[in-house]
C-alpha positions, 0 to 999 in steps of 0.5 A, a space after each residue: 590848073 593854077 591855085 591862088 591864095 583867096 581868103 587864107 585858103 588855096 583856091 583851085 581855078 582853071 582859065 581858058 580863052 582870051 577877051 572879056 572876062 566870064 567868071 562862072 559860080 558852080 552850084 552846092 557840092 559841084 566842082 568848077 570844071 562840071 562848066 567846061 562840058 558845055 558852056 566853057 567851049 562855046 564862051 571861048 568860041 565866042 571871043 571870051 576868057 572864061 575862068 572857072 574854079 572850086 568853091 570853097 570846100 570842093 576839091 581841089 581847093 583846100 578844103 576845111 570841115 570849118 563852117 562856110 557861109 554865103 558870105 564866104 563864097 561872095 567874098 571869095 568870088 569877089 577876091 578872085 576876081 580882084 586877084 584877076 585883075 579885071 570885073 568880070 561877067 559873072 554867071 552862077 547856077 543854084 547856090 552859084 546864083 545866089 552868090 552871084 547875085 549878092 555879089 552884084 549887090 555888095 560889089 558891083 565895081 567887080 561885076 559887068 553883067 550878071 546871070 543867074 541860073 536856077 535862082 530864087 530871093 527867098 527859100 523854097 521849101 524842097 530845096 531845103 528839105 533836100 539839104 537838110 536830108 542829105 546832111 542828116 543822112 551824113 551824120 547819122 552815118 547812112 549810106 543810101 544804095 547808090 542805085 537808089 540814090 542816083 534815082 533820087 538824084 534823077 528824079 529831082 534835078 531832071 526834067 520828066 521830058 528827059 527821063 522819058 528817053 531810055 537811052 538818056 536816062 541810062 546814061 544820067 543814072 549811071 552819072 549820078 550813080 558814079 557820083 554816089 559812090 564815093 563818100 561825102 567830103 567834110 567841105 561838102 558836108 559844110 557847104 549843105 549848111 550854109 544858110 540862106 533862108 533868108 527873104 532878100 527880095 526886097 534887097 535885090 532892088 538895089 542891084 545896079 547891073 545889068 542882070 539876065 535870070 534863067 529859068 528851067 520850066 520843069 525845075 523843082 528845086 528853084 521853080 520859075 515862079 521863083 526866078 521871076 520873082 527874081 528878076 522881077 526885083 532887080 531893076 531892068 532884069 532880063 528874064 528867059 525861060 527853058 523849056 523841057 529842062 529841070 534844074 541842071 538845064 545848063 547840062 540838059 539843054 546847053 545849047 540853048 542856055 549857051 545862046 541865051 548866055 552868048 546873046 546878053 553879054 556885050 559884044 566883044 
């Protein structure tokens, strides 16, 4: 675990491997080393140095009640990758995605190939009433039973396919209900405002690199309609679809989202 001063703050990021460098973005609210399950091994085994990290108001980077923007995290990744010293692939999931993509708009010299997982170019509305209810449950001081809650949990990120095991979906509601036991963290609680209702779909056309988006087929919260949109406007992208997976795909089929991953970075 290494710590860099990025943008005035302590941004925590963890290294594994050695030849071309692989940044990976996680999504809102997650830590960096949610990667190293999956995708963090096999990149490694495939000849890669992969460099995971803690987004702006996740611990263990410092963390800061301060409101944080979209622009903060593009401009973080963007300085960590400076800070390593080489362009990198860059690949991101969710809100990762979204800043991966302005990334690969406003500073391409810093990006090589980029991936976006679980993306959309202008807002759909779950997404945000998700957001906005988890905030507003926050501030209004309620705390949903952690059983309940990791239900909900369950429900909107996983695939039905998924759910349909017992034993699987035993073990991913215990997950999510470890995970809603513990209190929502300021950094969190910033991170759930940051705004991006914003259509940029017309502004990904002038995205120069090479671009790979990978949809999950049961996805409700960035629906493959809205990750071929994507990939749609960025000239020359790449477009791949999971099946039998919802938006946490990287977790439920990491095997195939590993290959994909694996088969569009150049060879190293």
């Amino acid at each position: 675990m290494s710590t860099a001063l990025i943008n005035g703050i302590q941004l925590n990021y963890q290294e594994a491997g050695t030849g071309p460098l692989v940044l990976l973005i996680m999504g809102r609210g997650n830590p960096g080393r949610v990667w190293r399950t999956y995708q963090v091994p096999a990149l490694v085994s495939a000849g890669f140095r992969v460099v995971t990290f803690d987004n702006r108001g996740i611990a263990a980077t410092e963390q800061s009640s301060d409101k944080i923007t979209l622009d903060d995290l593009v401009a973080d990744s963007a300085a960590l990758i400076e800070y390593l010293g080489t362009p990198a692939h860059v690949v991101g999931t969710s809100l990762g995605a979204l800043v991966t993509q302005e990334l690969a708009l406003a500073r391409p010299d810093l990006v090589d190939h980029a991936v976006m997982l679980a993306t959309a170019g202008r807002p759909h509305p779950m997404l945000l009433a998700c957001n906005a209810g988890r905030a507003a449950l926050h501030d209004e001081g309620i705390q949903l039973p952690a059983r309940y809650s990791a239900a909900v949990e369950a429900a909107l990120h996983l695939s039905p396919r998924t759910l349909e095991d017992p034993a699987q979906a035993r073990q991913w509601l215990d997950t999510f209900e470890f995970a809603a036991s513990a209190p929502m963290t300021p950094g969190v609680r910033a991170q759930l405002g940051i705004d991006h209702s914003a259509d940029r779909l017309a502004d990904y056309a002038r995205i120069t690199r090479p671009c790979l988006i990978i949809g999950f087929s049961d996805d409700q919260l960035a629906p493959p309609l809205y990750c071929r949109e994507v990939a749609a406007a960025i000239p020359r992208a790449r477009y791949v679809e999971i099946h039998e997976c919802g938006h946490l795909g990287y977790l439920e089929r990491p095997e195939e989202v590993n290959q994909v991953l694996i088969d569009f970075l150049p060879d190293r």
